[in-house]
NUFI-228305 format. One record per atom (N, C-alpha, C): x, y, z; residue in three letters. Coordinates in steps of 0.05 Angstrom, whole numbers, plus 5000, padded with zeros to 4 digits. Layout:
% residues N
{east:X&north:Y&up:Z&lotor:Ala}
...
% end
This chain:
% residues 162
{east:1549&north:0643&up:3270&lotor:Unk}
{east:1545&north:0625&up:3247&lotor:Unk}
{east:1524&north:0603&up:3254&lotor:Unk}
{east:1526&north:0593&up:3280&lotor:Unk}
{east:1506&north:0564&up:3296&lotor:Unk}
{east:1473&north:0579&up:3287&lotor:Unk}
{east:1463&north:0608&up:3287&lotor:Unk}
{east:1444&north:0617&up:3288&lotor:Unk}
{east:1436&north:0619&up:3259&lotor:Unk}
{east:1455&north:0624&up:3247&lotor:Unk}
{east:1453&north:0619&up:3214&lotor:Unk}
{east:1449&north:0588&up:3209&lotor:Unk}
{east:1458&north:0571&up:3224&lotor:Unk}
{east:1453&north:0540&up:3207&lotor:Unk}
{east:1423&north:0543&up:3215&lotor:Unk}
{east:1408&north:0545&up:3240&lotor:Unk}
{east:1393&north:0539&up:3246&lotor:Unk}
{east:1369&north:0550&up:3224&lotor:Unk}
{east:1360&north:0579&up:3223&lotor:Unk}
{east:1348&north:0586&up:3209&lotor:Unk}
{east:1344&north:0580&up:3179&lotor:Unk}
{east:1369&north:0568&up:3167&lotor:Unk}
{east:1367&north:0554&up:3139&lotor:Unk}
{east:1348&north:0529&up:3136&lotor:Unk}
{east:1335&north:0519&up:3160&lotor:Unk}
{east:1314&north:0501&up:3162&lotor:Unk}
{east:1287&north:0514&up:3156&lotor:Unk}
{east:1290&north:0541&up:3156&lotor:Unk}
{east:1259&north:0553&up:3155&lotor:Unk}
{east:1257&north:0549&up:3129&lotor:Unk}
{east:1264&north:0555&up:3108&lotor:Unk}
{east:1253&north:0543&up:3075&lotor:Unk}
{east:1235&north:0517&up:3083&lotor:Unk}
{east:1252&north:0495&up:3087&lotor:Unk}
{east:1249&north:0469&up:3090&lotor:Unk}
{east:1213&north:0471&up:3114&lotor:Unk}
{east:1219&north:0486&up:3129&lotor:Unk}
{east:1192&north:0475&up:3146&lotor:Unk}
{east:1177&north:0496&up:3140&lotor:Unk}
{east:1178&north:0523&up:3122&lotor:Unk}
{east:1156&north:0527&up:3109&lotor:Unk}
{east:1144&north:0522&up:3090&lotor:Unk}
{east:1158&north:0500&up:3070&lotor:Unk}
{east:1147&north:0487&up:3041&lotor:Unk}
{east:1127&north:0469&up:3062&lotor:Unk}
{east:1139&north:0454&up:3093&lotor:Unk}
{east:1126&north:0431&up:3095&lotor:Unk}
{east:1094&north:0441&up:3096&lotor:Unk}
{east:1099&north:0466&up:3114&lotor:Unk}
{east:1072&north:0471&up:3120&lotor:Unk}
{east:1049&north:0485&up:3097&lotor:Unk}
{east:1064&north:0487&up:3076&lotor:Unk}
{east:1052&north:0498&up:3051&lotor:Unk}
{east:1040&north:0469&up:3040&lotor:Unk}
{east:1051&north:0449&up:3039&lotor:Unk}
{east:1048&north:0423&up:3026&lotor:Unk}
{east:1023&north:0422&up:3043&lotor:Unk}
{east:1024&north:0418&up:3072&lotor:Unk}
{east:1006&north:0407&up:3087&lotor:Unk}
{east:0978&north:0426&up:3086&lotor:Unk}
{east:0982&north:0449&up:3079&lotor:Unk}
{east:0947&north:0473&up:3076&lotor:Unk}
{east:0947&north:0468&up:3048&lotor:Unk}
{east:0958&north:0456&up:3028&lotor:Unk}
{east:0950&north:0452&up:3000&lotor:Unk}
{east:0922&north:0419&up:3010&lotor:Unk}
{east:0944&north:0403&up:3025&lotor:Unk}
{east:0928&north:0379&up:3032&lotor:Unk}
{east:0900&north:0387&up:3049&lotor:Unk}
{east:0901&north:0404&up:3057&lotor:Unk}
{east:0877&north:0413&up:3077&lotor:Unk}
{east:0850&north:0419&up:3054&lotor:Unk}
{east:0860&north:0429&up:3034&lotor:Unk}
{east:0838&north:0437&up:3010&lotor:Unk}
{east:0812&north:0413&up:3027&lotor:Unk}
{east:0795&north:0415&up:3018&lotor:Unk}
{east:0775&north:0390&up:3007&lotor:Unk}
{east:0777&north:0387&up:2978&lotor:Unk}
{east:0774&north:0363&up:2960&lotor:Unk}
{east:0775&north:0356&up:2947&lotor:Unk}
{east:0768&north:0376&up:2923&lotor:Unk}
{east:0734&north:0386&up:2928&lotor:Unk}
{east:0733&north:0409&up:2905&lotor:Unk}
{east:0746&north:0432&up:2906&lotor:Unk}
{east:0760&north:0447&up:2926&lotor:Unk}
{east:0781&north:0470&up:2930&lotor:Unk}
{east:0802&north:0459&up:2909&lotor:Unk}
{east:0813&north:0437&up:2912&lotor:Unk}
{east:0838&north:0427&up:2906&lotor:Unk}
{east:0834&north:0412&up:2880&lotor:Unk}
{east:0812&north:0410&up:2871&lotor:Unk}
{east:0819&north:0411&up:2842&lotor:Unk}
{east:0800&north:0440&up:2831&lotor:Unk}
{east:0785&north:0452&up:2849&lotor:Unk}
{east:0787&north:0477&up:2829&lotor:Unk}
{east:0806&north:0500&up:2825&lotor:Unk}
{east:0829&north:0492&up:2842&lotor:Unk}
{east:0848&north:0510&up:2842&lotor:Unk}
{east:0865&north:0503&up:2826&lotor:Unk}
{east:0878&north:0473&up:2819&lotor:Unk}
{east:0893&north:0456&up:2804&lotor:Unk}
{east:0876&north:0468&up:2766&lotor:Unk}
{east:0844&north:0457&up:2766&lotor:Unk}
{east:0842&north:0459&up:2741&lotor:Unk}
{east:0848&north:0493&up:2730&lotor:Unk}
{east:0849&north:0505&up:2750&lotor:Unk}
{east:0840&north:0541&up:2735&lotor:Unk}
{east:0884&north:0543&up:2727&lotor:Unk}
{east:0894&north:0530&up:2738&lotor:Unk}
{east:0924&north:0530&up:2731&lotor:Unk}
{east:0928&north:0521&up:2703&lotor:Unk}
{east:0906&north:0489&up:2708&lotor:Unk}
{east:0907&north:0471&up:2672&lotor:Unk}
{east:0898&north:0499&up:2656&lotor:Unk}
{east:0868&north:0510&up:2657&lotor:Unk}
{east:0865&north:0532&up:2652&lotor:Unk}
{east:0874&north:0550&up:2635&lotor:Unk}
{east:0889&north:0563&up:2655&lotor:Unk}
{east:0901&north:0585&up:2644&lotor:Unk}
{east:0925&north:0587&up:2626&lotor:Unk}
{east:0933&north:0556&up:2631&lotor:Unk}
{east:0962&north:0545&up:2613&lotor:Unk}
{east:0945&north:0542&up:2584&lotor:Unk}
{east:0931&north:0531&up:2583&lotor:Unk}
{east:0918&north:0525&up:2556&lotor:Unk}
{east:0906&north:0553&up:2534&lotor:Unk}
{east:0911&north:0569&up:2556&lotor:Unk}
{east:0898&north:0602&up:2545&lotor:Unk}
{east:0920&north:0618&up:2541&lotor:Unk}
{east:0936&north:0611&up:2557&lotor:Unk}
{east:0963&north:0624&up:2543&lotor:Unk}
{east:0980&north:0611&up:2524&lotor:Unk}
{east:0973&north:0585&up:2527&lotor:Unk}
{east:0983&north:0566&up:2489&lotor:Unk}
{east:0958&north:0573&up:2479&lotor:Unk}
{east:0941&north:0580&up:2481&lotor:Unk}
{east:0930&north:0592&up:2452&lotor:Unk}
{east:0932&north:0622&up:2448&lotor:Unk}
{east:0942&north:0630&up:2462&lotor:Unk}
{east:0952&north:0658&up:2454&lotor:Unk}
{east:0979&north:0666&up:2442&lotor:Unk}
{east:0997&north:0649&up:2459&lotor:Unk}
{east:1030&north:0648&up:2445&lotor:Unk}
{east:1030&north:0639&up:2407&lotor:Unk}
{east:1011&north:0607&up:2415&lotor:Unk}
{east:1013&north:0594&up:2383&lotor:Unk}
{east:0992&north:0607&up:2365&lotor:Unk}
{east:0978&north:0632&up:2378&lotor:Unk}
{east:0960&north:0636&up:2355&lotor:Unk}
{east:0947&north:0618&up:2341&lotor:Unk}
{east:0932&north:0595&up:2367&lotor:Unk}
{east:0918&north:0575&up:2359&lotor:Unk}
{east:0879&north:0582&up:2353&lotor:Unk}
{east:0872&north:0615&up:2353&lotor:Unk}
{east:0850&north:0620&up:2355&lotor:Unk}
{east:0820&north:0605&up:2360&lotor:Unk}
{east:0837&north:0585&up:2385&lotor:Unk}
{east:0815&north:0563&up:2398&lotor:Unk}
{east:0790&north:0581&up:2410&lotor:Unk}
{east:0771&north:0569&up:2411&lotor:Unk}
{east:0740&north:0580&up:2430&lotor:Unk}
{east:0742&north:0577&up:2461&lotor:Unk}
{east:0736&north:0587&up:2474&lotor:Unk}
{east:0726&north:0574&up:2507&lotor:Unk}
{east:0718&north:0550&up:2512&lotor:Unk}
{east:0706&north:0536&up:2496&lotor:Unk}
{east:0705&north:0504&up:2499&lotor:Unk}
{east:0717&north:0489&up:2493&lotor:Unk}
{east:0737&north:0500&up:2479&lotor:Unk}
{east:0763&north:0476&up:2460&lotor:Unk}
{east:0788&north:0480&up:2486&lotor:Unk}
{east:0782&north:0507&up:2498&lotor:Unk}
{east:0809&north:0514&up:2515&lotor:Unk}
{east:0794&north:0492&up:2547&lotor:Unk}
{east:0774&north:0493&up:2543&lotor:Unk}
{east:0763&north:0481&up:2569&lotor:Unk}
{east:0774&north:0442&up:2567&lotor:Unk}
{east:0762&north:0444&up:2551&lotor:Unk}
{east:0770&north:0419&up:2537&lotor:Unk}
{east:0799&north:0403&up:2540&lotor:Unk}
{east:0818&north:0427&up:2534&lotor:Unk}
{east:0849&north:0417&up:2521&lotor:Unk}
{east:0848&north:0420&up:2558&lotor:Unk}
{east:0841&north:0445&up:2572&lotor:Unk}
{east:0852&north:0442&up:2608&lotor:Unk}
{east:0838&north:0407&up:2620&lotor:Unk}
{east:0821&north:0401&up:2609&lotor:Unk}
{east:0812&north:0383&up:2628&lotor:Unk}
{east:0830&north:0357&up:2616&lotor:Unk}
{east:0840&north:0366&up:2587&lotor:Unk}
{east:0868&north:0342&up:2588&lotor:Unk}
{east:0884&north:0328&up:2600&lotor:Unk}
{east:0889&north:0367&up:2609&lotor:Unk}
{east:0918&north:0361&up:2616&lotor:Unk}
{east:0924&north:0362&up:2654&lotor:Unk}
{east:0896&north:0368&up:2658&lotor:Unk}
{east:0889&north:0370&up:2687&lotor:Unk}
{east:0902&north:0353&up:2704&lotor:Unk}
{east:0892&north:0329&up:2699&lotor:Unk}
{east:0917&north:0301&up:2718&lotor:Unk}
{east:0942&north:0305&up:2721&lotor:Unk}
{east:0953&north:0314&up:2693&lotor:Unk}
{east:0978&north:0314&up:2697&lotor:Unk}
{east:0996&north:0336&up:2714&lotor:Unk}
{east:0981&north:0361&up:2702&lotor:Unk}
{east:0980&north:0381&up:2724&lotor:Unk}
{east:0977&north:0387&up:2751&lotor:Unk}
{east:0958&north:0370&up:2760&lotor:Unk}
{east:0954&north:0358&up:2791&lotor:Unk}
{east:0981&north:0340&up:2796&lotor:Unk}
{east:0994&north:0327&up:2780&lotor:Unk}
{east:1011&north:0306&up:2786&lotor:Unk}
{east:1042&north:0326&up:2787&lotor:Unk}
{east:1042&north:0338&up:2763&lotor:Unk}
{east:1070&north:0359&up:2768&lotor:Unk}
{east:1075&north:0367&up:2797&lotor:Unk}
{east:1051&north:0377&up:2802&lotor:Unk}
{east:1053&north:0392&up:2826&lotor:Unk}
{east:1062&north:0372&up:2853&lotor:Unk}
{east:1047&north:0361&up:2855&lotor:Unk}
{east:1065&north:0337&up:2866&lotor:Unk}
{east:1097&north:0330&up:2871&lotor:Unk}
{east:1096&north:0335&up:2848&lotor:Unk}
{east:1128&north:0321&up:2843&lotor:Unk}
{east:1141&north:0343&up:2844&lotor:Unk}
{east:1134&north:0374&up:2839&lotor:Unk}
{east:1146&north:0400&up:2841&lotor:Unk}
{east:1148&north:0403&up:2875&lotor:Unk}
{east:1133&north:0406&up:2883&lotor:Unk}
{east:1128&north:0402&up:2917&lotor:Unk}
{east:1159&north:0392&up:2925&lotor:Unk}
{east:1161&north:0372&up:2915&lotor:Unk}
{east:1175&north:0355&up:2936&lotor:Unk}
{east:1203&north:0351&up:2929&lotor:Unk}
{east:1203&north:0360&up:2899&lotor:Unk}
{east:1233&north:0361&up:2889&lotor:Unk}
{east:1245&north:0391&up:2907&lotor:Unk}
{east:1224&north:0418&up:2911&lotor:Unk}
{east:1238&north:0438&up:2924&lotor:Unk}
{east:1239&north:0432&up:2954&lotor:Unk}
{east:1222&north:0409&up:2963&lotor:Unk}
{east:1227&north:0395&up:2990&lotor:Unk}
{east:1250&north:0386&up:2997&lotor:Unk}
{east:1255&north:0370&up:2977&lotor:Unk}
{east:1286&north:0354&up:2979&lotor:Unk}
{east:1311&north:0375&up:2981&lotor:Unk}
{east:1314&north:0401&up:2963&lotor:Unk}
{east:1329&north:0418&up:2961&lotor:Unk}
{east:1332&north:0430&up:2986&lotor:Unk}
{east:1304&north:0440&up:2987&lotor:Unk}
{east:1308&north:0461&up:3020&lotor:Unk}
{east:1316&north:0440&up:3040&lotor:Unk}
{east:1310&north:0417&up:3044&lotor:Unk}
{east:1323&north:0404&up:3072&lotor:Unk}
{east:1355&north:0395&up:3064&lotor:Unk}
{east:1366&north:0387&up:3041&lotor:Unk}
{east:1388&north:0380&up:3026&lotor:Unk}
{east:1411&north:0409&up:3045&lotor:Unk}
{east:1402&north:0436&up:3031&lotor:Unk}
{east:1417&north:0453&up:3037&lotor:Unk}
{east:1431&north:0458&up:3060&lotor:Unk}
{east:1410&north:0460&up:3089&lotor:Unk}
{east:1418&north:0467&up:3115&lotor:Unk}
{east:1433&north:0438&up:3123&lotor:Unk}
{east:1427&north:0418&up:3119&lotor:Unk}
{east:1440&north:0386&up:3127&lotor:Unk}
{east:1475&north:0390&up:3104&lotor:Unk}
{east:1473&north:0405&up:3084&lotor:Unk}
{east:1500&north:0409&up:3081&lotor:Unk}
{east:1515&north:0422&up:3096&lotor:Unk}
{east:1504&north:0445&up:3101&lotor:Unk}
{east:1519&north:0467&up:3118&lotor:Unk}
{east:1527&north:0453&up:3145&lotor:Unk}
{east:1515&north:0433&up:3156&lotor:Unk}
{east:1519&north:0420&up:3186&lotor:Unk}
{east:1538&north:0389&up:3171&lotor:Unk}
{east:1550&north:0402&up:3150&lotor:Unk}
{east:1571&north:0383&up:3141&lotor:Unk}
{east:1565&north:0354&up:3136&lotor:Unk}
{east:1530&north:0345&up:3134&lotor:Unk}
{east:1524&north:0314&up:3124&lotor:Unk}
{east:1525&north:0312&up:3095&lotor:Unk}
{east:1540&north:0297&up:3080&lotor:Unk}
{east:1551&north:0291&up:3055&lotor:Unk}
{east:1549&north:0269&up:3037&lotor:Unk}
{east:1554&north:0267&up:3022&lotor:Unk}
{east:1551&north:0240&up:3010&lotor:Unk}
{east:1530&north:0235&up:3006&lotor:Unk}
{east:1520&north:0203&up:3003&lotor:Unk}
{east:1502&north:0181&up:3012&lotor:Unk}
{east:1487&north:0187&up:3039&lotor:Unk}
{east:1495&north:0187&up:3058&lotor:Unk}
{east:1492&north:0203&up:3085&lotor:Unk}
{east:1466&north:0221&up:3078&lotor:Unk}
{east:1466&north:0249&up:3060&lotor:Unk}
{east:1454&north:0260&up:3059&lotor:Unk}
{east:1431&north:0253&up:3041&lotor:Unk}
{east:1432&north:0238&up:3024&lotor:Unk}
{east:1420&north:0235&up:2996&lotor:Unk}
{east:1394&north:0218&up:3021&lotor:Unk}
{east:1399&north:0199&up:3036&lotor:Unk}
{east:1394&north:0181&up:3047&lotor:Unk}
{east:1370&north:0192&up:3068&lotor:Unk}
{east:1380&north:0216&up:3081&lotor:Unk}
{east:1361&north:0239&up:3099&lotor:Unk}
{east:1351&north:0247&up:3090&lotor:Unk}
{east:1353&north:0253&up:3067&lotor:Unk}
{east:1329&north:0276&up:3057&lotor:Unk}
{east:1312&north:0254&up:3044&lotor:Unk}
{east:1325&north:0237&up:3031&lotor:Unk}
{east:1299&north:0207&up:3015&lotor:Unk}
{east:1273&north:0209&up:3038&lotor:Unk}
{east:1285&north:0197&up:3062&lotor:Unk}
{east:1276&north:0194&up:3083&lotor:Unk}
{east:1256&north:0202&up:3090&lotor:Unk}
{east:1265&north:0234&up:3096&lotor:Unk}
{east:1252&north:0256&up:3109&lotor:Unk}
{east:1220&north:0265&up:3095&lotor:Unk}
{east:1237&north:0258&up:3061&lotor:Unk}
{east:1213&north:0268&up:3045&lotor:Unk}
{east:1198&north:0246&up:3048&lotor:Unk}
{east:1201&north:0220&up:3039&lotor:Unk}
{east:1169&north:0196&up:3033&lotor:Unk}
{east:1153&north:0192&up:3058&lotor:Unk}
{east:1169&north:0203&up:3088&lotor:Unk}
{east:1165&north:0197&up:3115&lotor:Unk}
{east:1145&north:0228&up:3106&lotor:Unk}
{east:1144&north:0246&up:3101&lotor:Unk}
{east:1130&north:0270&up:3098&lotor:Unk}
{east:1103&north:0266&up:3076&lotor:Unk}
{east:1103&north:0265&up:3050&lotor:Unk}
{east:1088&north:0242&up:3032&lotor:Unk}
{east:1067&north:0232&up:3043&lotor:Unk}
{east:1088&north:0210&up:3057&lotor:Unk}
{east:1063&north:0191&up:3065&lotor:Unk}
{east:1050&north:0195&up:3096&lotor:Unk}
{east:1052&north:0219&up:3106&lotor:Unk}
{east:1041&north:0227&up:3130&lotor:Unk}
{east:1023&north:0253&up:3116&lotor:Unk}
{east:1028&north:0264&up:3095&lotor:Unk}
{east:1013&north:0285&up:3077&lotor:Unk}
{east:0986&north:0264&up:3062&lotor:Unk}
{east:0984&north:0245&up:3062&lotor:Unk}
{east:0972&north:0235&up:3043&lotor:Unk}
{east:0953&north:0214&up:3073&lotor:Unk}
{east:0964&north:0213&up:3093&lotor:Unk}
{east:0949&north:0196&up:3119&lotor:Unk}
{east:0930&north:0228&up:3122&lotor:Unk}
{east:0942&north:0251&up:3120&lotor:Unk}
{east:0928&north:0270&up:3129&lotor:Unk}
{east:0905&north:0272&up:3117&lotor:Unk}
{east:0907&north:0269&up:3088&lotor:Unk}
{east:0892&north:0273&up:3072&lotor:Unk}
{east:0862&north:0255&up:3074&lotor:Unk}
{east:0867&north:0244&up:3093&lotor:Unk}
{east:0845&north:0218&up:3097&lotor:Unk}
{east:0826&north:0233&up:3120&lotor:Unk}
{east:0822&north:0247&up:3132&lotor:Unk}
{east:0810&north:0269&up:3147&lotor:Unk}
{east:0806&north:0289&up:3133&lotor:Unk}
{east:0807&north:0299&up:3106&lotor:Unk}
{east:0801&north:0316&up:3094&lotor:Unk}
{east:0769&north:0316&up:3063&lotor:Unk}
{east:0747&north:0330&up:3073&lotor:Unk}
{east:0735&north:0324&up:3053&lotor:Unk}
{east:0735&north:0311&up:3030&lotor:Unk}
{east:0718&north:0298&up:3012&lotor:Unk}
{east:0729&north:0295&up:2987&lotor:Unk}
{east:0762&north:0283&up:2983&lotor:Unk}
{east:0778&north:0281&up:2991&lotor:Unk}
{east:0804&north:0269&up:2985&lotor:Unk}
{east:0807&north:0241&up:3007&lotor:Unk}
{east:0832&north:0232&up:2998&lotor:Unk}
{east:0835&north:0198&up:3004&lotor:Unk}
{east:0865&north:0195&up:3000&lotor:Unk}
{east:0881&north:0176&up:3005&lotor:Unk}
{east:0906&north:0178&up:3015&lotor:Unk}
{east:0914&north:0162&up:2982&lotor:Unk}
{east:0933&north:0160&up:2974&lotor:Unk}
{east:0937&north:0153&up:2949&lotor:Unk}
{east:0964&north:0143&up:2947&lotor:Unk}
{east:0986&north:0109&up:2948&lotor:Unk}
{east:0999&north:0104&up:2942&lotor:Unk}
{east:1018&north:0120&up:2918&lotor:Unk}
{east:1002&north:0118&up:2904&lotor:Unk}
{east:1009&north:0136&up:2877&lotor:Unk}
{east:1019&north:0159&up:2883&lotor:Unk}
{east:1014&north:0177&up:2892&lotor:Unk}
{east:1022&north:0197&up:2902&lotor:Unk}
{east:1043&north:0204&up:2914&lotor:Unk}
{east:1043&north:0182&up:2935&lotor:Unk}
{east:1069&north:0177&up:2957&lotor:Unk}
{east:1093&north:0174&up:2931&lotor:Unk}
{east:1084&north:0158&up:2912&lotor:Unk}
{east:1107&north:0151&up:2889&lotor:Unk}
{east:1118&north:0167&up:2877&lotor:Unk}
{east:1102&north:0185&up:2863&lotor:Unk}
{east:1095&north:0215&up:2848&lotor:Unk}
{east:1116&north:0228&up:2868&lotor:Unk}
{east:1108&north:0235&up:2891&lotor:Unk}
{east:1125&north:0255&up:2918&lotor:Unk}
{east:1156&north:0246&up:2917&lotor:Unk}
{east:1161&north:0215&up:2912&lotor:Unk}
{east:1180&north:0209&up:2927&lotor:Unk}
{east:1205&north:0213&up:2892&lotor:Unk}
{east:1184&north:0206&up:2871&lotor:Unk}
{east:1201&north:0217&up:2847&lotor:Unk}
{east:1216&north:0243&up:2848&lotor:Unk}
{east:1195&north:0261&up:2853&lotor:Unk}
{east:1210&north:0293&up:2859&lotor:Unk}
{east:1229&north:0297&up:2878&lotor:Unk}
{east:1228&north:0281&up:2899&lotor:Unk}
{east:1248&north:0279&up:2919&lotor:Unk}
{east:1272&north:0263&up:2907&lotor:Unk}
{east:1267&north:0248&up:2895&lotor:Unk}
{east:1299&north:0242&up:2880&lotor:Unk}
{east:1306&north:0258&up:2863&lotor:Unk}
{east:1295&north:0271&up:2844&lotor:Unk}
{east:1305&north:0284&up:2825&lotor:Unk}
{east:1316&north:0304&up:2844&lotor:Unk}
{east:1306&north:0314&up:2868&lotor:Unk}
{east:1323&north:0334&up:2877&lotor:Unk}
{east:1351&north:0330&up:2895&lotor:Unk}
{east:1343&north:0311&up:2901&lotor:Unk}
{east:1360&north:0294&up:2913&lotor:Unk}
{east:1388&north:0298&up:2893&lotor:Unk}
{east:1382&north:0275&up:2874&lotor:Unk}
{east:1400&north:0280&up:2845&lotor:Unk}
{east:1405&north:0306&up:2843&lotor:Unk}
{east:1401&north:0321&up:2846&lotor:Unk}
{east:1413&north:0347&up:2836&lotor:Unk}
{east:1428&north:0361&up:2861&lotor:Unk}
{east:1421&north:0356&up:2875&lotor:Unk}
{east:1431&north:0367&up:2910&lotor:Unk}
{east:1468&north:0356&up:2905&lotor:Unk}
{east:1461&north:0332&up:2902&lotor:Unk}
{east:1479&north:0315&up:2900&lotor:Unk}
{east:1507&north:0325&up:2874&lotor:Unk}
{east:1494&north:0332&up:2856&lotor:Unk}
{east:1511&north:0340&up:2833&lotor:Unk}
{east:1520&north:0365&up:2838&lotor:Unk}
{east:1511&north:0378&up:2848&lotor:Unk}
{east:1522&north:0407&up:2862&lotor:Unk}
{east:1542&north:0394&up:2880&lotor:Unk}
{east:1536&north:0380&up:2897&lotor:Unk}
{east:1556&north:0373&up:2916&lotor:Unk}
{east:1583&north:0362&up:2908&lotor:Unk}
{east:1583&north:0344&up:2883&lotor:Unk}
{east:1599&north:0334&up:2872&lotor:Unk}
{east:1623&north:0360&up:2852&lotor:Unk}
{east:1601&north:0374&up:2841&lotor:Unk}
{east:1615&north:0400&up:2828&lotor:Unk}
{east:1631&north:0417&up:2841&lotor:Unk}
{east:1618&north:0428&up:2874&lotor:Unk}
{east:1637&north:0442&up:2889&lotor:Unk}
{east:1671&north:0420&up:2891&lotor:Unk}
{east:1655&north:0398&up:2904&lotor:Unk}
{east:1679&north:0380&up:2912&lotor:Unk}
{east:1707&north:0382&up:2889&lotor:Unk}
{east:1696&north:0379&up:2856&lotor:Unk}
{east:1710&north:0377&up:2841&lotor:Unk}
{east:1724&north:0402&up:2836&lotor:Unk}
{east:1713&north:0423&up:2840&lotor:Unk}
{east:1721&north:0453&up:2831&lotor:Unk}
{east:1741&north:0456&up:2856&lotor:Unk}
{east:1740&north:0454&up:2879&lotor:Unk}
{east:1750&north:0447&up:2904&lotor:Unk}
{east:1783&north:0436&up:2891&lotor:Unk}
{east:1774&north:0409&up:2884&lotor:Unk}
{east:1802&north:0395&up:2879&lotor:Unk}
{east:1821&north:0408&up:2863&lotor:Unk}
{east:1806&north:0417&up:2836&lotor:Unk}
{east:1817&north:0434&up:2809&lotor:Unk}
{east:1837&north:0462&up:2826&lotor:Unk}
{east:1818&north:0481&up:2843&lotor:Unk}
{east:1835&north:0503&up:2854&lotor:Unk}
{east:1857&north:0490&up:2866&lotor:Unk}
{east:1856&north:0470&up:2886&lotor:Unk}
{east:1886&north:0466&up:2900&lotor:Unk}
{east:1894&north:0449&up:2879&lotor:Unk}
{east:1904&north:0434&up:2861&lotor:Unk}
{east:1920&north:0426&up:2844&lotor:Unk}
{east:1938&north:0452&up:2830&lotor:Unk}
{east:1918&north:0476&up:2828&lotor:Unk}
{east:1938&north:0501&up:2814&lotor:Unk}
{east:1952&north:0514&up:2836&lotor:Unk}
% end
């Protein structure tokens, strides 16, 4: 089982290193990879809504919504950050507050060493904002790590009462 806890960390330290070769981009990699996502979302809302937009109206509506799309990702990153390290720190029985507390941690201490990295990287620059953005997703996952935890606990109680 000790060889099973251990390996439940590999999620967790392969998102890190996925986070950290997204940061590696240079600046134009990393938003031409981000905008062709804005992109393609805007081409498949005009295909779902039968909005019969042109190539320049869809270029247009992507470079909208582009920021924000750069920013999801962000906050997507780090909410499945918080989960994957959340999981194996359950299994080694850290609970509560305790855990909510490690993984906060773990993630803005990650963030903001992803975003120092980023300062050695072409075109890109380290970004408070970001660190903020990261550390949002990390609570929401957090929050949810946590509500699972609370649900077992309660389902837990419910069986032994019957």
């Amino acid at each position: 089982m000790s060889r099973y806890r251990i390996l439940s960390f590999v999620p967790a330290i392969a998102l890190l290193c996925l986070i950290f070769s997204f940061s590696a981009q240079t600046g134009k990699e990393s938003g031409s990879l981000s905008y062709k996502i804005s992109y393609k979302m805007m081409e498949i809302k005009n295909q779902v809504f039968q909005e019969n937009k042109n190539e320049i109206q869809i270029t247009r509506a992507a470079e909208k919504i582009h920021y924000y799309v750069r920013k999801a990702a962000h906050m997507t990153e780090y909410f499945l950050l918080a989960l994957s390290f959340a999981y194996p720190l359950y299994l080694y029985k850290v609970r509560g507050r305790k855990l909510f507390f490690i993984v906060i941690c773990v993630c803005v201490l990650a963030a903001g060493l992803d975003e120092y990295h980023q300062t050695f990287v072409a075109g890109r620059g380290p970004s408070i904002k970001d660190v903020g953005i990261d550390s949002t997703g990390a609570f929401i996952g957090c929050c949810i790590a946590s509500g699972i935890e609370r649900f077992k606990i309660n389902r837990k109680k419910k069986n032994s009462e019957k």
